[in-house]
C-alpha positions in Angstrom: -5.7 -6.5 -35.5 -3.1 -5.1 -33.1 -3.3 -7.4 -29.8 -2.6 -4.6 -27.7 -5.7 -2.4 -26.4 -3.5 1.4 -26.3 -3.4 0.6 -30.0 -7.0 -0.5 -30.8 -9.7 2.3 -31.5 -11.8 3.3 -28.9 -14.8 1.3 -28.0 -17.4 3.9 -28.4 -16.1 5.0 -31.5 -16.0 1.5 -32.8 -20.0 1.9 -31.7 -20.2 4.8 -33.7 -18.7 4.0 -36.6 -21.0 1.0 -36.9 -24.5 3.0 -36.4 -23.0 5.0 -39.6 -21.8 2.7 -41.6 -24.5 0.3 -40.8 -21.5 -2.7 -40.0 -21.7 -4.2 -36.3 -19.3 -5.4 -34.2 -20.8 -7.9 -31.6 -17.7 -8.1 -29.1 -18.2 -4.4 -28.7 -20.2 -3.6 -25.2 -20.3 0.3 -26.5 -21.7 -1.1 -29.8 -24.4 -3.2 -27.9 -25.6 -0.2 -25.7 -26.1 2.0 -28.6 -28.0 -1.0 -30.4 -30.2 -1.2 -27.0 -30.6 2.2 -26.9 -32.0 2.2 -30.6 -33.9 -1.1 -29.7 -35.5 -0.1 -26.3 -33.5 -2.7 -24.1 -33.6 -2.0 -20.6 -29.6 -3.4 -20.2 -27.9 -0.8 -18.7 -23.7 -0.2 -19.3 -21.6 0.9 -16.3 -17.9 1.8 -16.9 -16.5 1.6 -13.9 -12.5 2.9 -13.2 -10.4 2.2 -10.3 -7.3 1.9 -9.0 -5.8 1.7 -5.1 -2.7 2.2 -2.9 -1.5 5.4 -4.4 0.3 5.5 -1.3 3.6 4.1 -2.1 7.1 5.0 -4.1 8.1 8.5 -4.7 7.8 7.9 -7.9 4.3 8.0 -8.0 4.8 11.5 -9.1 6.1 10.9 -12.2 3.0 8.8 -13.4 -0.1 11.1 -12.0 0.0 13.4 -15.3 -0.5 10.3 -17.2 -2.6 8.7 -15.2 -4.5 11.4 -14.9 -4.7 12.1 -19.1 -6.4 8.3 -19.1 -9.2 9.2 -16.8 -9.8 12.0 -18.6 -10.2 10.1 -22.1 -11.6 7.1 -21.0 -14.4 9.2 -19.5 -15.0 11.3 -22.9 -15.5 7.5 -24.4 -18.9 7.1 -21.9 -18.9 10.4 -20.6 -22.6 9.5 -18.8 -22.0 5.9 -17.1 -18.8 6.2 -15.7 -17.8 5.5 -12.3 -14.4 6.7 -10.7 -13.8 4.8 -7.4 -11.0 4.0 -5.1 -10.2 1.1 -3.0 -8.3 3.3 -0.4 -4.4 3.8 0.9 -5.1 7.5 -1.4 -1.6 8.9 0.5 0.7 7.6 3.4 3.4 9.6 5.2 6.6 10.1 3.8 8.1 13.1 1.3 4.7 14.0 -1.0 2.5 13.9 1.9 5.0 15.7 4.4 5.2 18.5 1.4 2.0 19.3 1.0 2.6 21.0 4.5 5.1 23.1 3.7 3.4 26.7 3.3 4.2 27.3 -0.4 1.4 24.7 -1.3 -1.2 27.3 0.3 -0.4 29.5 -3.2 -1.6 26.5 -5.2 -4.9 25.5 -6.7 -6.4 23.0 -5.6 -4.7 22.4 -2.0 -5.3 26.5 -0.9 -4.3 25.8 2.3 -1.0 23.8 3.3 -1.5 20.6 5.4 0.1 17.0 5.5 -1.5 14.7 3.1 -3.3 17.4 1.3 -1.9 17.4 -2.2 -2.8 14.0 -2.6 -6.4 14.6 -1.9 -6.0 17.5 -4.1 -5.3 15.5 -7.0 -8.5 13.0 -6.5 -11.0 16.1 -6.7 -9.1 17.1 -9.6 -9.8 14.2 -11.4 -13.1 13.7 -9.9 -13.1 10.9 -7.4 -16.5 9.5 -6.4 -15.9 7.6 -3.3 -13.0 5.4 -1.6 -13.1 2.8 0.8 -10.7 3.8 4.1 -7.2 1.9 3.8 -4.6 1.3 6.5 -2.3 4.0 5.5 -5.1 6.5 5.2 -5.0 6.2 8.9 -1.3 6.2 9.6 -1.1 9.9 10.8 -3.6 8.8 13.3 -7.4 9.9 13.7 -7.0 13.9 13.8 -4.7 14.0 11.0 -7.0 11.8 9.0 -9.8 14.1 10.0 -7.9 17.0 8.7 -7.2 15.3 5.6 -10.8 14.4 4.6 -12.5 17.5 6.2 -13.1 21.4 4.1 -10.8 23.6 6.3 -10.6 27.2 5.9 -10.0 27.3 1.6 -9.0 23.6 1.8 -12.0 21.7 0.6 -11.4 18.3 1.8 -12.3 15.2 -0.2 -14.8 15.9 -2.4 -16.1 12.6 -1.6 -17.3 10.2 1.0 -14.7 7.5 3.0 -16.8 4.5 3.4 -16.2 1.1 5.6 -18.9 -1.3 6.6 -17.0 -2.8 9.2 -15.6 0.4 10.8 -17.3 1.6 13.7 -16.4 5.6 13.6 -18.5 7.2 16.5 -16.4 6.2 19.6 -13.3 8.2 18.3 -14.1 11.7 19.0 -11.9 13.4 16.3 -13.7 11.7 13.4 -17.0 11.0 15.0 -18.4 14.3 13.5 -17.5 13.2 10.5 -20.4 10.2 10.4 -23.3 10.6 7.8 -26.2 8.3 7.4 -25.4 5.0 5.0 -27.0 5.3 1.9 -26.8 8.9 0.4 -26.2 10.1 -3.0 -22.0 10.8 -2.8 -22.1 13.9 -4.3 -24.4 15.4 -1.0 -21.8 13.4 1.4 -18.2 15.1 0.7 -15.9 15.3 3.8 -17.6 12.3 5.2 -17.3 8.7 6.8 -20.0 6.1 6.2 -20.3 2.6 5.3 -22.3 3.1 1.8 -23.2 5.4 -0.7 -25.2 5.8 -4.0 -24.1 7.3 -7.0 -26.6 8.2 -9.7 -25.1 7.3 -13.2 -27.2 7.9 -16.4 -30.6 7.8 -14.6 -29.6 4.0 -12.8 -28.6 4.4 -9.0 -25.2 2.1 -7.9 -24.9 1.4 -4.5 -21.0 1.7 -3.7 -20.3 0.0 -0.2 -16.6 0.2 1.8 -14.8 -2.4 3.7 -11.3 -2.5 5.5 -9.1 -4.9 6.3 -9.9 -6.3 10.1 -6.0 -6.5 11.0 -6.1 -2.7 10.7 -6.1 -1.9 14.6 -2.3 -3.7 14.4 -1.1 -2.3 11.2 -2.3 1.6 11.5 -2.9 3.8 14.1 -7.1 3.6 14.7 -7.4 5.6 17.4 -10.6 4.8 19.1 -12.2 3.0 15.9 -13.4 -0.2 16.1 -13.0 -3.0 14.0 -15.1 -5.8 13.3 -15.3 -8.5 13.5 -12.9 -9.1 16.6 -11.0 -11.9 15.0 -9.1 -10.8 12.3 -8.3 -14.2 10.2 -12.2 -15.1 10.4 -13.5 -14.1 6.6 -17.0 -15.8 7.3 -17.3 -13.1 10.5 -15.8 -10.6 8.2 -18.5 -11.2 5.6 -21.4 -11.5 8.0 -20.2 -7.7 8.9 -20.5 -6.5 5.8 -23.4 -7.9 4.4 -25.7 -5.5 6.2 -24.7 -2.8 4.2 -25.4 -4.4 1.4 -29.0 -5.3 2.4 -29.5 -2.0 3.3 -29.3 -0.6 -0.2 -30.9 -3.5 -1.5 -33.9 -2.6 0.8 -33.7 0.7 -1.0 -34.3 -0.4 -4.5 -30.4 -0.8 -5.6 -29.8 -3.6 -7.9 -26.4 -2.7 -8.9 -23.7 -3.1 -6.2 -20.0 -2.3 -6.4 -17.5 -3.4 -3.3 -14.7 -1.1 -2.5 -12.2 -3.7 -0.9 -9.0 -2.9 1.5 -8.3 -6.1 2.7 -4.4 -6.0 2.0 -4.5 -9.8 0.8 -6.5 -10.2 -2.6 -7.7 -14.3 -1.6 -9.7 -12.2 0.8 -11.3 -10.5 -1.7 -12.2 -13.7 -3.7 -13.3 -15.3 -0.6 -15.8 -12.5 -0.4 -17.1 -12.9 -3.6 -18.2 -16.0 -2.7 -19.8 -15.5 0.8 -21.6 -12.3 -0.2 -24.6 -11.9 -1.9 -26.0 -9.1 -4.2 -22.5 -7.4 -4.9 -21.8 -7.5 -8.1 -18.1 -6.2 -8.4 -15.5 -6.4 -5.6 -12.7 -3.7 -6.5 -10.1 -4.9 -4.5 -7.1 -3.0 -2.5 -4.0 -3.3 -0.7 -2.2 -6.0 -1.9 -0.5 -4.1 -5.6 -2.0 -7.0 -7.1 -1.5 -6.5 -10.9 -4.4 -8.6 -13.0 -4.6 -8.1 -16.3 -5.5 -9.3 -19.6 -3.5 -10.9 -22.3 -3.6 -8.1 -24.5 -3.0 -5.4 -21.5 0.4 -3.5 -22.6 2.3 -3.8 -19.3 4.9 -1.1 -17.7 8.5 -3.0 -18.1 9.2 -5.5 -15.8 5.6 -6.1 -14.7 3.7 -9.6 -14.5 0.5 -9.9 -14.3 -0.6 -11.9 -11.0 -4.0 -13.1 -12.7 -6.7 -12.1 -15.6 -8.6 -8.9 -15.3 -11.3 -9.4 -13.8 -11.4 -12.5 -12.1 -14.8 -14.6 -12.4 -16.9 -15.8 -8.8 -20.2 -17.4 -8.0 -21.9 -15.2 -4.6 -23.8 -17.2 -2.0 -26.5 -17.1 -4.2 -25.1 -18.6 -7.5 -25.0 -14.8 -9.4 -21.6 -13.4 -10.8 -19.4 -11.1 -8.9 -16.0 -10.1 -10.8 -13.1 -9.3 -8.5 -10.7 -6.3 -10.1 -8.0 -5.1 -9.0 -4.4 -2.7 -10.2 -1.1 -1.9 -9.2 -0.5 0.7 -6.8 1.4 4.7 -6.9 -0.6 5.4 -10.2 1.2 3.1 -12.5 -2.3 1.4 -13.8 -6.0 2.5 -14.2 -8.2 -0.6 -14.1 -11.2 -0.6 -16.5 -14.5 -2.5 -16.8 -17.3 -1.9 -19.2 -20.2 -4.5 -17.8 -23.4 -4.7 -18.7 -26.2 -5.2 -16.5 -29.8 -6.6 -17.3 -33.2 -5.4 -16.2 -32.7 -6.8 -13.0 -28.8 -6.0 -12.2 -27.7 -9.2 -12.8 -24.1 -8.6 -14.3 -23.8 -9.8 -17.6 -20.4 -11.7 -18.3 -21.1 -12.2 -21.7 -20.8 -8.5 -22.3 -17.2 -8.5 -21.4 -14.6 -7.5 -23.8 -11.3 -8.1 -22.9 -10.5 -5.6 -26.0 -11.8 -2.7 -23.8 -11.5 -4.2 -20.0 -8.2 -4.6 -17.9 -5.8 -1.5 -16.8 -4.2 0.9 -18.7 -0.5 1.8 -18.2 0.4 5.4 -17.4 2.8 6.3 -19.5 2.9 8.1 -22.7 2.2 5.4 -25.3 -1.1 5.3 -23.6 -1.9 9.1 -23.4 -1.0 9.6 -27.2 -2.7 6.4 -28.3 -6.0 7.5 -26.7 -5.2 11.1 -27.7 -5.4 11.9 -23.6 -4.9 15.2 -22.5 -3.1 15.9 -18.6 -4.9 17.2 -16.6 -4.1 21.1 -16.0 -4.7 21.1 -11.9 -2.7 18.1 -11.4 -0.1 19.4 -13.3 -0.4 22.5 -11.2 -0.4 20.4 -7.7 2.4 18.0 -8.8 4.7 21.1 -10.0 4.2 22.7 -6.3 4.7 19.2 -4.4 8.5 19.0 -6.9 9.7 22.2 -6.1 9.5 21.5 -2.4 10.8 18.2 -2.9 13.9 19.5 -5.0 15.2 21.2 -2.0 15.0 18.4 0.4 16.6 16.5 -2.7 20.1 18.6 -1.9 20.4 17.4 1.9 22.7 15.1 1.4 23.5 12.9 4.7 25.5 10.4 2.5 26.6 7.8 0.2 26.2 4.5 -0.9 28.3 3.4 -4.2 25.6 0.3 -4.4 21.9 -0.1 -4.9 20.3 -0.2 -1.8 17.1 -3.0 -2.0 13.7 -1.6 -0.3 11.5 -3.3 -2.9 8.3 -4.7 -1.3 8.8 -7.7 -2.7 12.1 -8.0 -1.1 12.5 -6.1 2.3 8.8 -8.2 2.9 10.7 -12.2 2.4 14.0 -11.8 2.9 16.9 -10.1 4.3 18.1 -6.8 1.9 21.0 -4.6 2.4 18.8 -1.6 2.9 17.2 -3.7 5.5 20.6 -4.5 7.0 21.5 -0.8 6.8 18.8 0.9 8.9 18.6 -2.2 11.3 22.1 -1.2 11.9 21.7 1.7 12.1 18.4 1.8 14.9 21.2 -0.4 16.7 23.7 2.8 16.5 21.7 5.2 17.4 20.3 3.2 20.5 24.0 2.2 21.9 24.7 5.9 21.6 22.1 6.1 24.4 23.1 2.7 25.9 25.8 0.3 25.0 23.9 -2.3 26.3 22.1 -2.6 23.6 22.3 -5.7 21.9 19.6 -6.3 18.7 17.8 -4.2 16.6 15.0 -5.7 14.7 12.4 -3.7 12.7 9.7 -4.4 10.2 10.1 -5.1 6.5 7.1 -3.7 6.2 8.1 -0.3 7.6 10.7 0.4 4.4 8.7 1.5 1.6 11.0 2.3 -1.0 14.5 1.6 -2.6 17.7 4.1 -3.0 18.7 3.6 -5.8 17.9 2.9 -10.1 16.2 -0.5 -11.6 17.3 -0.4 -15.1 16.8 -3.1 -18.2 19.4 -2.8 -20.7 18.2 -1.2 -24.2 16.2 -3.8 -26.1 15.5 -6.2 -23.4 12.6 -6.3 -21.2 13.7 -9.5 -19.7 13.5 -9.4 -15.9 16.7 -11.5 -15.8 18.5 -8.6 -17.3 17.5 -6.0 -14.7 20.6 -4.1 -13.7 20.5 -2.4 -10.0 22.8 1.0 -9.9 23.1 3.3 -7.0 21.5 6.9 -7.4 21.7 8.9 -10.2 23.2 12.1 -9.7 20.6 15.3 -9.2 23.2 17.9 -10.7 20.3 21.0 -10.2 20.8 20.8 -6.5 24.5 19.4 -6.0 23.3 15.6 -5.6 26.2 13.1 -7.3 26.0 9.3 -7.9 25.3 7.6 -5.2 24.5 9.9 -2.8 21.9 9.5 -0.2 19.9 12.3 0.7 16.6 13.9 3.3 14.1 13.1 0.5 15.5 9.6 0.0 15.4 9.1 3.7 12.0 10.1 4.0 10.7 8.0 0.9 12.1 4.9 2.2 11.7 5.6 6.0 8.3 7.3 5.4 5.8 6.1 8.4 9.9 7.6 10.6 8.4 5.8 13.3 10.4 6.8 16.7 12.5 3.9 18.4 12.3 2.2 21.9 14.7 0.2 23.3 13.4 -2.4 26.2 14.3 -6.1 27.8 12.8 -8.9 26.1 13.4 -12.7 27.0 14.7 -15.5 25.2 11.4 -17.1 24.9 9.6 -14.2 23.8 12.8 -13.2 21.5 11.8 -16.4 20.1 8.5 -16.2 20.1 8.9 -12.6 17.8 10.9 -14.4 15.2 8.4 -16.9 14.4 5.9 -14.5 14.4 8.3 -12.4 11.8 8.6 -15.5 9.3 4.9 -16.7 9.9 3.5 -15.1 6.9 6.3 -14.5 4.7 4.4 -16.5 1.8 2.0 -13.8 1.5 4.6 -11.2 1.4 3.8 -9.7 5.0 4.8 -6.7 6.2 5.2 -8.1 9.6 8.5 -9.7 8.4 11.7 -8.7 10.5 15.1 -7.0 8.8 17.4 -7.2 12.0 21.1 -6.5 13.1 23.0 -8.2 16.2 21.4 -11.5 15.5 20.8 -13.9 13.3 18.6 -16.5 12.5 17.2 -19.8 10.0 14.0 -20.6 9.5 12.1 -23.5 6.9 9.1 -21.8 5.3 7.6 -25.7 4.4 6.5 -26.4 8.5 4.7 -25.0 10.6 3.9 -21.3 11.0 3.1 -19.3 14.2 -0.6 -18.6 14.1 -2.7 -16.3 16.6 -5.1 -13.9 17.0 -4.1 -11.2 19.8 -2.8 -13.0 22.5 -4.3 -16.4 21.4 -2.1 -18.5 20.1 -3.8 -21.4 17.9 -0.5 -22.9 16.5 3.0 -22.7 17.9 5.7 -22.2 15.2 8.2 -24.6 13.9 9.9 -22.6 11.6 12.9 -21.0 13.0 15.8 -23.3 13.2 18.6 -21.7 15.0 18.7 -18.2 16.7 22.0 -16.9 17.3 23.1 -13.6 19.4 26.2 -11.6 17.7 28.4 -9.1 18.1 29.6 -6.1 15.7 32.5 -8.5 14.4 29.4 -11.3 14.0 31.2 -13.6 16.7 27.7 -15.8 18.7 27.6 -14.7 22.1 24.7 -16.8 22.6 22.7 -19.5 21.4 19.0 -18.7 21.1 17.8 -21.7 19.8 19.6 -24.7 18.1 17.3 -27.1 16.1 14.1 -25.6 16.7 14.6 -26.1 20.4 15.3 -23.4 22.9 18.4 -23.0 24.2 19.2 -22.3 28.1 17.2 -20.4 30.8 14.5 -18.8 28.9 13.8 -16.0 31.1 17.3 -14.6 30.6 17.1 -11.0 29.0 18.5 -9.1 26.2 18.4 -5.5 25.5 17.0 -4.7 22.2 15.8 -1.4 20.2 12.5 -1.8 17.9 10.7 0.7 16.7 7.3 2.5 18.5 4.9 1.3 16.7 5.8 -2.8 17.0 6.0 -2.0 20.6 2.7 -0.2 21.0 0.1 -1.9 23.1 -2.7 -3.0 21.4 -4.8 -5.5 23.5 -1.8 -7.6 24.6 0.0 -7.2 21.1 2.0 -4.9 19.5 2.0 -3.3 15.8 1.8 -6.0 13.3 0.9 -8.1 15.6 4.0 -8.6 17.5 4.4 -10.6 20.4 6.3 -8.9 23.1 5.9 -9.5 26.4 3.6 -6.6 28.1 3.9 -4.4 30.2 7.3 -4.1 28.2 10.3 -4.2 30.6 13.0 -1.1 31.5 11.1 0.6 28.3 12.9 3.9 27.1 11.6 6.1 24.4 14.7 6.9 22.2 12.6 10.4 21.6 12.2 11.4 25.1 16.0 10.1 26.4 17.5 11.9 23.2 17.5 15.4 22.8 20.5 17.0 20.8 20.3 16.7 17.4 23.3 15.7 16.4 24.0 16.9 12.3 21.3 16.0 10.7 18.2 18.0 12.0 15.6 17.4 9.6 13.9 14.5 11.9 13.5 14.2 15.7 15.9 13.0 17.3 15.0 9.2 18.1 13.4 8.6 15.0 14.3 6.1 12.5 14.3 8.8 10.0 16.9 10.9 12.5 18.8 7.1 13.0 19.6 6.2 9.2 20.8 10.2 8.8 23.2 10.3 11.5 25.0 6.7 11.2 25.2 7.6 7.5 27.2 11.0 7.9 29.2 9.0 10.8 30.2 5.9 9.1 29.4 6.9 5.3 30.1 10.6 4.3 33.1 12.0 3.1 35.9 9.2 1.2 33.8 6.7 2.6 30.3 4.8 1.2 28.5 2.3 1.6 29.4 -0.9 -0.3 27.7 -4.3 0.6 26.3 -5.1 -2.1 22.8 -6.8 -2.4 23.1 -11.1 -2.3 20.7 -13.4 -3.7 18.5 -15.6 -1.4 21.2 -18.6 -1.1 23.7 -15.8 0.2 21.6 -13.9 2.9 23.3 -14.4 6.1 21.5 -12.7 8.8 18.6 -14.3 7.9 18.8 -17.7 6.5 16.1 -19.3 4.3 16.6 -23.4 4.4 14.3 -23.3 1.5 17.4 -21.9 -0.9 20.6 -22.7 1.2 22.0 -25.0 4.1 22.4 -23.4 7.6 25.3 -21.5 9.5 24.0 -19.6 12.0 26.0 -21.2 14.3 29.1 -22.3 14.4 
């Protein structure tokens, strides 16, 4: 037997085959539910298929056909007892989601009526999507735009499906207030709605299908007037305790079969979950791209799986609860066939790691499960490319290297794309006023690369990955390595607006142990930055607070130095952990909006500015000519990285710092892989 599940035959036919030929096949869970159906067992089969965080890299695009060919066949194989479900982040700002507005998508079916975000929603119905939890960046464009996302509108028909989170309290926001259902309805009377839970009916067996969002989401997204519980955001017990109602709820009503849809950006929340809760039988998890699959899962070229699919927990109560989870932007479809018993206790035995785990979208997959793409997705996707082709042949400049926005990498470390638009925020704020010293930004904020990630033919080695700038687009005029409006948009997507301000050396301090605090789970809160540069020892201590409450004071940034454009120190920040000088002296310093919103004392990502912020300007509001590149507003980050390109990049000149490893990284200085420099 093949060890690889794209090449094994299907399990229902397997099940099939053996009630005609008379041969069994134990490890088959299709084969066992026709044999119970022949035999009169009550067990009961669900095929449940997920995925999450379809939110991220452009090229997203280029896996939705195929993704969208598995659903399809792996649905034919139990075309009765199959749940499709998300775990939320369905779409985030940036080129796809800024396209869907443009009024050419109005002529296609599906969408009908242009609007930001709507194309991605578009190809959820298409597919038929049962219900999602409500992810961070499904609330990025703020409450009304979410609102106008999710709701029918004129010949837009919305999300044919209900948004549900337990721990999201909807009705003090007044633009999705309306929205709010009653818990507990079948889905398919519910589309266009907000709730905590829902119940699908699949082959005659109700499934209650319950939503919960990550409790850090008032300082990662824009929440409007939601509120989040519980109020601290790192307590998972609290966290539990406010979902568990929901739960109970359907429990009340009958429902012993109870699926978990998860956004909780960190997948060790998820599995602490599964062991608080009770009567939840599968947590689909979301957020975090964590990739778990089986040994026999055929994986997409360079991938590594983070863990088996699913992973195995006791509830509160001692019954199982599997944790599941995929990839994100439509690379993987997670599967798993369980079955339950009379009394909807999940059978583990019934597993099959032959049939479970996720399926790659790519064509071996599609032919191998003779798949067929789905005609409306095809039809949305083509719409969504041809706009995109056009913004593809703005070109604002070029870059003769790869330029490094990988999650992994802008999220831990310093990366010449990280370096690049922290410079250039810095530019475009000393154009305003040249007494503007740092720039420091969010890794979290880039959400894409600029550039190719190749193996060599024959090798699927990570080692061997090469990195090469971009390829040339020769349909509209793009050559190697140029750099152009939808590459700014896919990296800079959120094109948050910039504000420049004083801060302190204490509190300039204080934000740079808040940006390495949490760089072992890959945060988005840590810092790419330009006109300093710091160390920092990711083995002590890290920063740890909850809004303004500060439970442990960092010990990880070394030394903090100042510098100017030639990277001379014109001050010392902090020199062996300790704090250098009068601590209330100021710098200037250019961040972008969203760190420096207000929210309860904090700002975005928890960011620990000083508030009311001091001799704040709103890059936006002080700017207001264009300058050449006029596809973004002017004080944007989107506006920044186009203008400093075609000013110091266009033309005979490109971009050439290359990408270093970890031991080379000089603005900001790991003591985990080299020794430090910062100052002289």
């Amino acid at each position: 037997m093949i060890n690889n599940k794209t090449y094994k035959l299907s399990a229902l036919s397997l099940a099939l085959t053996a009630v005609l030929t008379g041969c069994s096949d134990n490890d088959s869970s299709s084969s066992d539910d026709v044999a119970s159906a022949a035999s009169g067992n009550e067990n009961f089969t669900l095929q449940l298929l997920h995925n999450a965080d379809m939110d991220g890299a452009t090229g997203a695009l280029d896996n939705v056909e195929s993704f969208s060919a598995i659903v399809g066949a792996l649905k034919a194989e139990y075309p009765d007892n199959t749940l499709l479900l998300s775990s939320g982040d369905n779409y985030i700002p940036g080129p796809r989601y800024f396209a869907a507005a443009d009024d050419s998508m109005s002529f296609i079916s599906g969408v009908n009526e242009a609007g930001n975000g709507r194309a991605d929603i578009a190809f959820m119905n298409a597919m038929g999507y049962q219900a999602s939890a409500v992810g961070n960046h499904d609330l990025d464009g703020g409450t009304e735009e979410f609102a106008s996302i999710i709701s029918a509108s004129g010949n837009y028909a919305g999300a044919n499906f209900p948004y549900l989170s337990s721990n999201l309290d909807f009705s003090p926001d007044a633009n999705v207030s309306g929205l709010v259902v009653a818990d507990g309805q079948d889905a398919t009377d519910i589309p266009n709605a907000l709730a905590k839970s829902t119940v699908i009916e699949v082959n005659g067996e109700r499934i209650g299908v319950v939503g919960a969002t990550t409790p850090t989401l008032a300082s990662i997204t824009n929440t409007g007037d939601i509120d989040v519980l519980p109020d601290s955001a790192t307590d998972t017990v609290a966290l539990a305790a406010a979902i568990q109602p929901a739960v109970d709820a359907l429990v009340a009503d009958g429902i012993n079969k109870i699926v978990l849809l998860s956004h909780m950006q960190i997948i060790a929340v998820e599995e602490a979950l599964a062991e608080l809760l009770t009567n939840v039988d599968i947590i689909v998890a979301g957020g975090s791209n964590t990739l778990l699959a089986d040994d026999n899962d055929r994986l997409l070229v360079g991938d590594t799986a983070a863990g088996d699919y699913p992973l195995s927990f006791s509830d509160a109560d001692g019954n199982p609860t599997l944790v599941v989870n995929t990839d994100g932007d439509y690379k993987y479809l997670g599967r798993l066939v369980a079955e339950f018993d009379s009394n909807g206790v999940l059978l583990t035995s019934s597993l099959d790691d032959a049939v479970n785990g996720v399926y790659a979208s790519d064509e071996t997959t599609v032919e191998n499960l003779n798949g067929h793409i789905n005609s409306e997705v095809t039809s949305i996707l083509t719409g969504l490319q041809l706009v995109l082709a056009e913004r593809d042949g703005n070109i604002l400049g070029n870059s003769e290297v790869y330029l490094d926005g990988r999650r992994s990498q802008v999220r831990t470390q310093e990366t010449n794309l990280g370096n690049l638009t922290a410079d250039a925020n810095l530019w475009q704020a000393q154009q305003y006023d040249n007494t503007v010293q740092i720039s420091i930004k969010n890794g979290g904020g880039i959400r894409d690369d600029i550039g190719l990630v190749t193996f060599p033919p024959g090798s699927t080695n990570e080692d061997d990955l090469t990195f090469s700038p971009n390829p040339a687009n020769e349909l509209v005029g793009k050559s190697e390595g140029d750099i152009s409006q939808f590459d700014i948009e896919g990296t800079l997507r959120f094109n948050n607006s910039l504000t420049v301000m004083d801060i302190t050396a204490q509190t300039l301090y204080d934000v740079l142990e808040h940006a390495v605090s949490s760089v072992e789970n890959v945060s988005g809160r840590f810092a790419q930055v330009a006109g300093v540069r710091f160390s920092y020892d990711p083995t002590l201590n890290a920063r740890i607070a909850d809004g303004t409450t500060v439970t442990q004071v960092g010990e990880r940034v070394r030394s903090v130095a100042v510098v100017d454009a030639d990277g001379n120190v014109t001050d010392t920040i902090v020199d062996g952990g300790v704090l250098q000088g009068d601590p209330t002296r100021t710098f200037r310093i250019v961040t972008l909006g969203f760190l420096a919103s207000d929210n309860d004392g904090v700002g975005g990502d928890g960011y620990p500015w000083s508030f009311p912020l001091v001799n704040e300007v709103a890059l936006e509001d002080a700017i207001t000519e264009d300058g050449n590149a006029t596809f973004a507003d002017a004080g944007s980050e989107q506006d920044a990285l186009a203008e400093y390109l075609q000013a110091e990049f266009a033309g005979d000149t490109s971009f050439n710092t290359a990408e270093t490893a970890l031991a080379n990284d000089e603005r900001i200085q790991n003591l985990s892989a080299r020794t430090d420099t910062v100052l002289p």
